[in-house]
BALO-142663 format. One record per residue (C-alpha): y, x, z; residue in one letter. Coordinates in steps of 0.1 Angstrom, whole numbers, padded with zeros to 4 digits, always signed. Each point is the difference from the previous one (the first is absolute). Layout:
YXZA ...
! end
This chain:
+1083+0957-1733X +0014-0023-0026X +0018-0025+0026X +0026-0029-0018X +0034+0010+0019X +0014-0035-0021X -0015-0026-0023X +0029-0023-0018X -0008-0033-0024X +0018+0007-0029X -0011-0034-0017X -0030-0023+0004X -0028+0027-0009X +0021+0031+0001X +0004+0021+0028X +0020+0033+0008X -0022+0024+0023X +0016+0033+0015X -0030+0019+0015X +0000+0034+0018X -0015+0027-0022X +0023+0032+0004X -0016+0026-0021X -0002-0026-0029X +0039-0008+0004X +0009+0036+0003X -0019+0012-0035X +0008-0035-0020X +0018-0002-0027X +0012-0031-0025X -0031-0010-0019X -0024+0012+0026X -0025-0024+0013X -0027-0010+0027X -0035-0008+0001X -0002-0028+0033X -0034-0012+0015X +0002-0025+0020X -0034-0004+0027X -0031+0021-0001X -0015-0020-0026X +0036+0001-0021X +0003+0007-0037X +0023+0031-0009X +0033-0017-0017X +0028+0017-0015X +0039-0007+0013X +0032+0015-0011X +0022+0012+0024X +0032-0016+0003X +0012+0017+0022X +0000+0033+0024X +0021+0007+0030X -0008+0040+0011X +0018-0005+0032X -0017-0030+0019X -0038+0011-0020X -0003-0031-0021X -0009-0015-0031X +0013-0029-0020X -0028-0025-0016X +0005-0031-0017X -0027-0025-0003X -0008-0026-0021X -0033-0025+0016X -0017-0002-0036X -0037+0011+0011X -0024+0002+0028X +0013+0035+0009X +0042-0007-0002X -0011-0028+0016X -0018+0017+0033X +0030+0022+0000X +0023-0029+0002X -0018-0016+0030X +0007+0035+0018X +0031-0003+0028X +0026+0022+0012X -0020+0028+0024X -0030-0005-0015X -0017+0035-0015X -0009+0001-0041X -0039+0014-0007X +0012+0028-0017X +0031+0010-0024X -0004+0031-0024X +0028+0015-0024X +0024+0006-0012X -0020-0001-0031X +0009+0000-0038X +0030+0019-0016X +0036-0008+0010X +0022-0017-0022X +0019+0025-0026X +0036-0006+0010X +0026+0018-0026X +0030-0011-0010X -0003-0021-0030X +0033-0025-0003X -0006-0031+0005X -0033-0016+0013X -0012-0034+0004X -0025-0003+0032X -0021-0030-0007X -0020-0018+0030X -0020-0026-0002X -0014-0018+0035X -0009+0023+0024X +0005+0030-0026X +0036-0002+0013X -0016+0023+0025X -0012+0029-0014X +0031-0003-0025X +0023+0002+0030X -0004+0043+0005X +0000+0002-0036X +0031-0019-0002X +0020+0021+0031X -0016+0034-0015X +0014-0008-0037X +0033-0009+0017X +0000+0030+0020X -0005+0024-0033X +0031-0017-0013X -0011-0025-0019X +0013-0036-0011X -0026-0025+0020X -0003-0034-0018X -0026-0020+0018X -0018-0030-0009X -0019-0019+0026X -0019-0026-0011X -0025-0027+0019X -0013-0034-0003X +0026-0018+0018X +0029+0010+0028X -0021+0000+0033X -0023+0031-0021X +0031+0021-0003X -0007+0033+0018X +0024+0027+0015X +0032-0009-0021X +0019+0011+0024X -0009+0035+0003X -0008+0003-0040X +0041-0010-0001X +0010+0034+0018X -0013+0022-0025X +0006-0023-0031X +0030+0002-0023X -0010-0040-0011X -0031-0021+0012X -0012-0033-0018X -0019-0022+0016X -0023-0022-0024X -0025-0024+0015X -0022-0027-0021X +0011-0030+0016X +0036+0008+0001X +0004-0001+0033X +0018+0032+0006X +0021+0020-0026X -0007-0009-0032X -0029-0018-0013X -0026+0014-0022X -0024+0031-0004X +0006+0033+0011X -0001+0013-0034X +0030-0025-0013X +0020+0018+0029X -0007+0037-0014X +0003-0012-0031X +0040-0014+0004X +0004+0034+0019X -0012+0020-0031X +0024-0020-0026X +0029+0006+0024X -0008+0039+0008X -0014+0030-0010X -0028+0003+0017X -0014+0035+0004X -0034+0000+0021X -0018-0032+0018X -0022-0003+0029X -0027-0034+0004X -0020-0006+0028X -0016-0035+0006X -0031-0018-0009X -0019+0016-0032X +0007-0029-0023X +0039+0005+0009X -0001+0038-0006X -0018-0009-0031X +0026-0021-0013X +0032+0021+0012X -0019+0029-0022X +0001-0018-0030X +0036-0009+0001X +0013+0037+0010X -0025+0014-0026X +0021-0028-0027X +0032+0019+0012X -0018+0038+0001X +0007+0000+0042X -0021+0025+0016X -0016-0022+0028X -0019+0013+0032X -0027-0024+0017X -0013+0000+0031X -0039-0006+0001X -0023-0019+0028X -0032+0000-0009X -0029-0005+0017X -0012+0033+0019X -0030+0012+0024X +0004+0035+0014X +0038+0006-0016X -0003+0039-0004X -0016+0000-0035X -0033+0000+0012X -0012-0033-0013X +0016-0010-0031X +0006-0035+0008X +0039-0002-0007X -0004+0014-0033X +0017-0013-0030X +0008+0009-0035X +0034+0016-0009X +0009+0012-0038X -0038-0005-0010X -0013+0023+0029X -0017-0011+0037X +0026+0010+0031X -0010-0008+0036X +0031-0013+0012X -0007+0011+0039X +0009+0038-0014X +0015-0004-0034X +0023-0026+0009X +0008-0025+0014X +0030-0002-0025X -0004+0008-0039X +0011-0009-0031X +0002-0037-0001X +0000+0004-0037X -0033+0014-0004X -0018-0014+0027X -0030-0029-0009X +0010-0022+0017X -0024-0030-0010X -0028+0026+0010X +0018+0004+0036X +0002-0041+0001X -0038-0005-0005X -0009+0026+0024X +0022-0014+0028X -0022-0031-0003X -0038+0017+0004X -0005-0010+0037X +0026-0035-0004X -0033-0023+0006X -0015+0026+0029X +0036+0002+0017X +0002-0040-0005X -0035-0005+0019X +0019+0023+0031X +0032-0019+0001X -0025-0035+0005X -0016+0018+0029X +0034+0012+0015X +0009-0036-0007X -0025-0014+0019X +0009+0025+0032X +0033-0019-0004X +0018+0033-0006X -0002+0014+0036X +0010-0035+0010X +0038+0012+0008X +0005+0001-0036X +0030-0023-0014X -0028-0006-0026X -0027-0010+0029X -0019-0033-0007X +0020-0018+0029X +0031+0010-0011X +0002-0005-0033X -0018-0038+0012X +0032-0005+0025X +0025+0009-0027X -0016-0032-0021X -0003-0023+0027X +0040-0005+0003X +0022+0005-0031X +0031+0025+0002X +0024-0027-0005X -0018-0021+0030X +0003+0033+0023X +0034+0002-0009X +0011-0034+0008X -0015+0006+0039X +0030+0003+0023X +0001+0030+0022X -0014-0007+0035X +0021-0001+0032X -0009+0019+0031X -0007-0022+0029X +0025+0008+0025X +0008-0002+0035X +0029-0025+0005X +0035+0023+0007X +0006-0024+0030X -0030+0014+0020X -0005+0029-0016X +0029+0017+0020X -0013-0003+0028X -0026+0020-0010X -0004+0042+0001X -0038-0002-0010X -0007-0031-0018X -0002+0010-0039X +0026-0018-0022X -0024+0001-0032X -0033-0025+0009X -0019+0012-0032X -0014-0016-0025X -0028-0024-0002X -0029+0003-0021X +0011-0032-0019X +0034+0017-0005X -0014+0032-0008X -0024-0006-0028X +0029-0027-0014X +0024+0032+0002X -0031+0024-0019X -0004-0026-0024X +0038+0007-0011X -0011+0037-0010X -0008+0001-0038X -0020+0033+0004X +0024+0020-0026X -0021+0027-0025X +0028+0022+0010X +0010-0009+0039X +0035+0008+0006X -0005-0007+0042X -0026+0032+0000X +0029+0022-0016X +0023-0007+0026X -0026+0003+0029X +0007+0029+0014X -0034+0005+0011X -0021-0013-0034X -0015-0030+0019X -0022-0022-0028X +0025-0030+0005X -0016-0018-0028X -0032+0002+0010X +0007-0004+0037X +0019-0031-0006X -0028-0012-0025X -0022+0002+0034X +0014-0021+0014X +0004-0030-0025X -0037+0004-0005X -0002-0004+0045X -0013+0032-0004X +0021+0012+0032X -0016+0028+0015X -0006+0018-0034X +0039-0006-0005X +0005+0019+0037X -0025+0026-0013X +0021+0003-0034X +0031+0011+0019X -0020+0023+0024X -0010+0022-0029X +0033+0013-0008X +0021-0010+0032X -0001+0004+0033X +0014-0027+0028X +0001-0027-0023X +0008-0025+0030X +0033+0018+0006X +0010+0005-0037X -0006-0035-0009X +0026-0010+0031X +0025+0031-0003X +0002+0013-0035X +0030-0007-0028X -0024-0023-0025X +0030-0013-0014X +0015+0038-0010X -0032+0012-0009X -0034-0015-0011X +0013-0039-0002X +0033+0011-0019X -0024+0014-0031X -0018-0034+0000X +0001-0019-0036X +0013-0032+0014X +0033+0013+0005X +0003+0006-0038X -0004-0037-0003X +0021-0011+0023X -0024-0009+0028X -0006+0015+0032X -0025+0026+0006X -0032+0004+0009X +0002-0001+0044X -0021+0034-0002X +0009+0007+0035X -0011-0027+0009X -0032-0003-0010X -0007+0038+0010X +0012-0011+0035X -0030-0031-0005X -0029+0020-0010X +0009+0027+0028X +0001-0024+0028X -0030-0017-0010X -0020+0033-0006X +0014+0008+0035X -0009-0037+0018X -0036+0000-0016X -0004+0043+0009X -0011-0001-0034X +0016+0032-0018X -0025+0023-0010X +0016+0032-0011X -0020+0029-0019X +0012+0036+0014X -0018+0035+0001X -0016+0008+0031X +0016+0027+0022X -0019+0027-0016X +0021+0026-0012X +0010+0017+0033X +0038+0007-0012X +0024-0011+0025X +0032-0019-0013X +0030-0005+0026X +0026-0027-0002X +0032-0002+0018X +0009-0036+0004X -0015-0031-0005X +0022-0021-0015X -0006-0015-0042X +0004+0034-0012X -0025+0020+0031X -0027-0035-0004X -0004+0001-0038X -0006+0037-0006X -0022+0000+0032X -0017-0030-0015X -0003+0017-0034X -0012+0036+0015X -0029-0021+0019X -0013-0017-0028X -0002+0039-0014X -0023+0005+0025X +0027+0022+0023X +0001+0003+0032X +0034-0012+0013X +0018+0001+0028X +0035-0022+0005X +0027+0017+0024X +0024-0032+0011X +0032+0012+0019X +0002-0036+0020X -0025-0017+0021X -0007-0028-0020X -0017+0007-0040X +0019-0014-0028X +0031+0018-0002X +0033-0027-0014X -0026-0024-0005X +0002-0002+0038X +0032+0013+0016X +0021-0016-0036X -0017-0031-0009X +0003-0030+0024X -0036-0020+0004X +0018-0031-0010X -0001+0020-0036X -0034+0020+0004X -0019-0005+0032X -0016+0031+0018X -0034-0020+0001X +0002+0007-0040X +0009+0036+0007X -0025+0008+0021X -0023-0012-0021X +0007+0019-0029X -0004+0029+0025X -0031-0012+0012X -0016+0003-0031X +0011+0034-0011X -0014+0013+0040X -0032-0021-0010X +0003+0027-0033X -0006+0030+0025X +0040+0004-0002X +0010+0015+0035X +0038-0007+0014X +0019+0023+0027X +0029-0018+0012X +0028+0016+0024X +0002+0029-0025X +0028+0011-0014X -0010+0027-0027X +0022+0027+0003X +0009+0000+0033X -0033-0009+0018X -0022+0014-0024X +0013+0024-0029X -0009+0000-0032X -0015+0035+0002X -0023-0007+0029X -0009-0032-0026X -0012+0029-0022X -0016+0019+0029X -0021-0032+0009X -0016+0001-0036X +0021-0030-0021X -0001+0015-0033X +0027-0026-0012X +0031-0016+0016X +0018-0032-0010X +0035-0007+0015X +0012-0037+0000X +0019+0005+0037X +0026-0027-0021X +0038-0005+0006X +0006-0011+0034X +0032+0016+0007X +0027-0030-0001X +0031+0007-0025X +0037-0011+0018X +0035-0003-0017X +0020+0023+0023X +0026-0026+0004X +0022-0004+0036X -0019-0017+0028X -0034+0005-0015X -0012+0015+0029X +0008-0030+0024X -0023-0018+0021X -0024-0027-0016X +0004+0015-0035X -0033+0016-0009X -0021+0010-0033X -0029-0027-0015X -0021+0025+0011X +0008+0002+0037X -0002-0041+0001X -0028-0006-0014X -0025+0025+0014X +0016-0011+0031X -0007-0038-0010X -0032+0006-0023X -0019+0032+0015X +0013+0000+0038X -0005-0039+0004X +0035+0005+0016X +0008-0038+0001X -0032-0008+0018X +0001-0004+0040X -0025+0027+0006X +0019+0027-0023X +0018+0028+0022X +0020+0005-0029X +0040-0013-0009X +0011-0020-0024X +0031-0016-0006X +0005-0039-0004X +0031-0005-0023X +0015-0035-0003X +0019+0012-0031X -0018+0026-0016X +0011+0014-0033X -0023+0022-0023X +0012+0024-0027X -0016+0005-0031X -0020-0018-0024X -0040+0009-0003X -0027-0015+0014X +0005+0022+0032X +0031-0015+0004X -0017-0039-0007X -0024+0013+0028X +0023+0008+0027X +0022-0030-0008X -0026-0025+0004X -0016+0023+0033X +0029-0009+0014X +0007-0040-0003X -0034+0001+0015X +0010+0022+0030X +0022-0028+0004X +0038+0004-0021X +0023-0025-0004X +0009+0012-0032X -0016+0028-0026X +0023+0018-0025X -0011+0023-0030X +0028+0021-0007X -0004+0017-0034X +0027+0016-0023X -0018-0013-0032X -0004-0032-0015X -0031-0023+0009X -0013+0011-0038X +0002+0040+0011X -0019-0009+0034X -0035+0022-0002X -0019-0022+0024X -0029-0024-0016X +0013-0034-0011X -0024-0015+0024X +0010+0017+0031X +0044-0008-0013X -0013-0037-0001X -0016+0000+0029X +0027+0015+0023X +0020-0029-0014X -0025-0025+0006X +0002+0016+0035X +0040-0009+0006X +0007+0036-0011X +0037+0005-0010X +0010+0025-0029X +0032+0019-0005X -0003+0017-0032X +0027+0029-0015X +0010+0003+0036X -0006+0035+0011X +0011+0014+0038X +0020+0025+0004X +0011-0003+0038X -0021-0013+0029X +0030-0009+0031X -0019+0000+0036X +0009-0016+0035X +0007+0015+0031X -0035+0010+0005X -0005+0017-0035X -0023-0030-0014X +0010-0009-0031X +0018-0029-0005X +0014-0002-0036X -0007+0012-0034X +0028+0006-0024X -0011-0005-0033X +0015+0010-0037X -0004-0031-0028X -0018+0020-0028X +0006-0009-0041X -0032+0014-0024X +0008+0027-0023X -0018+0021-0025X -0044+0003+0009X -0005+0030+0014X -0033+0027-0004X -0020-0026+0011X +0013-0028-0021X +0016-0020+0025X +0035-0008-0004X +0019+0022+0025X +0027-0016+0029X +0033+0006-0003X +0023-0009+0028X +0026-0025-0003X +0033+0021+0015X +0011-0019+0032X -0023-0028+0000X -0016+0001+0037X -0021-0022+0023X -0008+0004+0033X -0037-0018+0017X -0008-0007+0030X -0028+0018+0011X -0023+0013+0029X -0032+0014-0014X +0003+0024-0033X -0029+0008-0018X +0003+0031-0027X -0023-0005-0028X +0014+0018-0029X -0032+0023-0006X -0021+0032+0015X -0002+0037-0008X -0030+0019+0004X -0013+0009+0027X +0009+0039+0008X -0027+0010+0018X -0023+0012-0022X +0022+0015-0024X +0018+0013+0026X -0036+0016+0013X -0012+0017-0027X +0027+0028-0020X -0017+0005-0031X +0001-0042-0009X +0020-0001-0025X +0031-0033+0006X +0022-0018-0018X +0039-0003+0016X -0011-0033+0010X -0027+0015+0019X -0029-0016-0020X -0028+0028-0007X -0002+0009-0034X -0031-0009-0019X -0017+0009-0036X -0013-0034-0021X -0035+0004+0020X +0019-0002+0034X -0005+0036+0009X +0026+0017+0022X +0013+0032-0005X -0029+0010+0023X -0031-0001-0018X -0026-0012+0023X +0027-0027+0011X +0008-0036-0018X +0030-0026+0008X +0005-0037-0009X +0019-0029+0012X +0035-0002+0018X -0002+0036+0010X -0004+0006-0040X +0025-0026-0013X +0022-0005+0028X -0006-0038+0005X -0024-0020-0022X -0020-0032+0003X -0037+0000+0015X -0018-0005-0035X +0018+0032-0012X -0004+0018+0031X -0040-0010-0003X +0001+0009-0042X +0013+0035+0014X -0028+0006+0021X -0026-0010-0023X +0010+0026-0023X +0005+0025+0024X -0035-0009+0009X -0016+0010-0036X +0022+0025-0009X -0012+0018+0033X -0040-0007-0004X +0011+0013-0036X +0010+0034+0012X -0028+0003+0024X -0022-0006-0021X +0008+0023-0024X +0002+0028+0028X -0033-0006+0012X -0017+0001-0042X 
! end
């Protein structure tokens, strides 16, 4: 199968496709091409390949929406298959080593330049590349064409970019200023035309790269033929490069137009089909995006969250903080989104949700097909759209901020359409049907455990959750308080997944109750590991063992999964009046705020960074001090000093001065010599990060660990262990939810990927 592992917008009608096809990427070379049918009723088009990586199976294509056929191809998303691929076809590129050679691209013939380029650079040569295009926005791969250039000029039409003018005024300034000994062209016909009669002025060999139109692409037909030096060539066998010098080119332009009124009369009917209807080219769309100028959406002020008031919400363990929007708010906060060509917010997704066309949704009260948007690429949408970093991630790519305005609430919105979908029980998901009688074990259900389990159903696997607690949900029940994400919205984000055919075990703890041989023994031909990093990190400093000091982790799954401050509960928990929290993520913000609401006098963050360095969401900071939270920033303990009963009374603390950023880029604390403080204190909460959790590593010898005691996984998530896959905390050590969820969806396809090819 041809299946899209990654489709990226590279401008308004270009995109970047990197499609599994491993026999093609281990035999291609640079110059080699495709032949790419798209449906059953598909034409056969020729692509260059850009680009091949052996290792991970996969081929490079870049795209250009010009016909009926790029166009189809366009409309394709990430995990959907391709009709059929065929090549490599054609000759490779004849890399010696000339001297100095200009590499000239045009549009999207930057692309098939781009091997060309890194093989002549290879073979020694001097690389001078000229990339040309109609304005900045069309300027494709400059970034990777720099690393094997010597120069690169940019030239675009409108002047936007580089310097302004043709491509051939570019060449032709490179030409006056050095000897030039060889050139390559690749770009529209009428471009390659022109560069060929400037080189052929100077007497520069120059190389083009032909697309012309082709049927079968083996020679068969003799569509693709041209005339070169007076004689026919088929360019799907002779080519696709020749002698730009000799080649007819105003033959080649007039049979490039034979079918331009037939493939006209196709694009209309496409048209009228509103291109799929999820298209940023759809009727509706394009309609919304005239309704309300740029400059109008720009002037829209971001919306504000409706809010409990700080006052009452204290009181408070399950009330949510955030109300949500209304639909007045929310279609006012869509309106803001100018629907980019090239969407920023989708690139820093790390999950590919459609923001644009989720968000466009809901300004058009389309709300359920907004929910449905977001279900196609991610699951739990309720949760991410309550828990997850917009503001470090999707929000901070938004083009707003380069204007000076804020962005786009995408979290907001997501957490909108996901609650409505779920008041109205309106989601309608498309999945395979448990038909493929492969059995697929996950231990944990946590982010990591629900998106690959999610992902592996919609495969049509059968799959079977193993959760070590009692409850389902992993952190996003034991970590996360229900004044920040309910349990109702948990549980129904598990609901739906059961509803799937997904089947959950709880009370089993995967390598101790059940090993991950007798897994194997029980028929699950594949394994994915997201047990997470629940084992609570402590400074080793004196008195840390004293009564009432205790890890995030203990606290809240005492407060959050054990209900411990309820009547009824049978288990502990400790009521501090001054209760002092150390560390500065949103764990930390969680425990802090747990506890005014258990009842403290007074709530202290302790944290050895400045308020800048803190990790924890902006929200969740402003909140805590909305809340009466205190915060005593570059303080860091180094003592805890107990009473006569070994509870912990004070903290000593070291004043801390910012130094140089460390590996992370955070400036690291330094301490200030004998500057000390001493607290008052009688409930100590640790929050200063997890490890992973050692049980499975510990359970399995061959699982290959890192010295943190992460497992060690390849780019598709695969363990050392081959039938066995990892993501999430137990993967990167501590992560947030959307990262943890973007690692099990492509542990989820990179497994169906091996499977399927052991079962061809």
């Amino acid at each position: 199968m041809n299946k899209i592992i990654s489709k990226t917008q590279l401008s308004e009608r270009v995109f970047k496709f990197e499609i599994e096809a491993p026999l093609i990427a281990k035999s291609r070379k640079a110059g080699h091409f495709v032949i790419v049918r798209v449906g059953e009723n598909g034409e056969r088009v020729p692509y260059t390949i850009a680009e091949a990586n052996t290792e991970t199976g996969t081929i490079t294509l870049i795209v250009q929406e010009v016909g009926l056929s790029s166009t189809k191809l366009c409309m394709l998303h990430e995990g959907d298959n391709i009709t059929d691929i065929v090549g490599p076809l054609g000759k490779p590129t004849d890399i010696k080593l000339f001297g100095t050679v200009i590499c000239a691209g045009g549009g999207v013939g930057v692309a098939p330049l781009l091997p060309i380029a890194q093989a002549l650079k290879a073979a020694g040569n001097t690389v001078i590349s000229v990339l040309a295009a109609r304005s900045k926005e069309l300027i494709i791969l400059e970034d990777e064409i720099k690393k094997v250039s010597d120069q690169v000029i940019i030239m675009t039409d409108d002047g936007t970019y580089g310097q302004k003018g043709l491509i051939t005024e570019g060449i032709e300034k490179v030409i006056n200023s050095t000897h030039i000994d060889k050139c390559y062209a690749i770009g529209p016909a009428i471009m390659m035309k022109f560069v060929c009669e400037l080189t052929k002025k100077y007497e520069i060999p120059t190389d083009v790269s032909l697309n012309t139109i082709m049927v079968d692409g083996t020679g068969m037909c003799g569509a693709c033929r041209i005339t070169v030096d007076g004689q026919t060539k088929f360019v799907c066998i002779d080519g696709p490069e020749f002698d730009g010098h000799k080649v007819n080119f105003d033959e080649m332009l007039r049979r490039q137009r034979a079918f331009k009124n037939s493939e006209a009369k196709d694009m209309l009917k496409l048209e009228k089909k509103e291109l799929d209807d999820t298209s940023r080219n759809a009727t509706w769309r394009v309609d919304l995006r005239k309704k309300v100028s740029p400059k109008e959406r720009m002037q829209i002020s971001r919306c504000k969250m409706p809010q409990l008031p700080p006052h009452y919400r204290i009181k408070s363990l399950y009330e949510e903080v955030n109300q949500g929007l209304t639909e007045d708010q929310a279609v006012t906060e869509a309106t803001r989104c100018l629907d980019c060509a090239n969407p920023g917010c989708v690139k820093g997704c790390p999950v590919n949700i459609d923001i644009p066309r989720f968000i466009k949704y809901i300004e058009a009260h389309n709300f359920l097909k907004a929910a449905q948007t977001i279900e196609e690429t991610s699951s739990m949408s309720s949760v991410c759209g309550r828990v997850c970093p917009q503001e470090k991630q999707c929000e901070s790519q938004c083009i707003h901020l380069k204007t000076g305005h804020q962005a786009v609430a995408i979290g907001y919105l997501e957490r909108f359409a996901a609650d409505y979908a779920r008041t109205h029980n309106s989601v309608q998901e498309t999945h395979q049907p448990i038909n493929k009688q492969v059995k697929i074990a996950v231990v944990g259900s946590g982010p990591a455990g629900i998106s690959f389990a999610d992902e592996m159903c919609k495969l049509g696997y059968e799959v079977v959750v193993f959760e070590a607690l009692h409850e389902i949900g992993g952190v996003l029940k034991y970590g996360i308080p229900e004044f920040r994400l309910p349990n109702k919205i948990v549980d129904y984000e598990i609901s739906k997944l059961q509803d799937k055919g997904v089947k959950f075990i709880k009370d089993c703890i995967v390598g101790k109750t059940i090993s991950i041989n007798q897994l194997k023994e029980q028929g699950f031909k594949g394994i994915f590991i997201a047990s997470g990093a629940g084992l609570p990190r402590f400074m080793n400093i004196p008195g840390e063992n004293a009564i009432n000091i205790m890890s995030s982790n203990e606290y809240l799954t005492r407060v959050n999964l054990m209900k411990a401050s309820e009547e009824e509960s049978d288990t502990p928990i400790v009521y501090g009046k001054h209760v002092t929290v150390v560390g500065g993520g949103n764990t930390a913000m969680d425990a802090v705020r747990t506890a005014l609401r258990l009842g403290a006098e007074s709530a202290t963050i302790i944290y050895r960074r400045s308020e800048e360095e803190m990790p924890a969401r902006i929200e969740e900071v402003q909140h805590a001090k909305e809340e009466g939270v205190k915060f005593l920033t570059l303080h860091n303990p180094i003592e805890y000093l107990t009473d006569e009963e070994g509870k912990v009374k004070q903290v000593v603390l070291q004043k801390m001065e910012l130094g140089a950023p460390d590996s992370s880029g955070r400036r690291s604390p330094i301490p200030i010599e004998s500057s000390l403080e001493t607290v008052d204190t009688d409930l100590v909460i640790v929050s200063i990060g997890v490890s992973p959790n050692p049980i499975i590593p510990n359970s399995i010898k061959e699982l290959k660990t890192s010295k943190r005691g992460t497992i060690i996984v390849e780019n598709d998530m695969q363990t050392s262990i081959q039938y066995i896959y990892a993501g999430g905390d137990i993967v990167r050590g501590g992560a947030t939810v959307i990262l943890a969820m973007g690692d099990g969806k492509k542990a989820a396809q990179s497994m169906h990927n091996k499977l399927e090819h052991s079962n061809e």
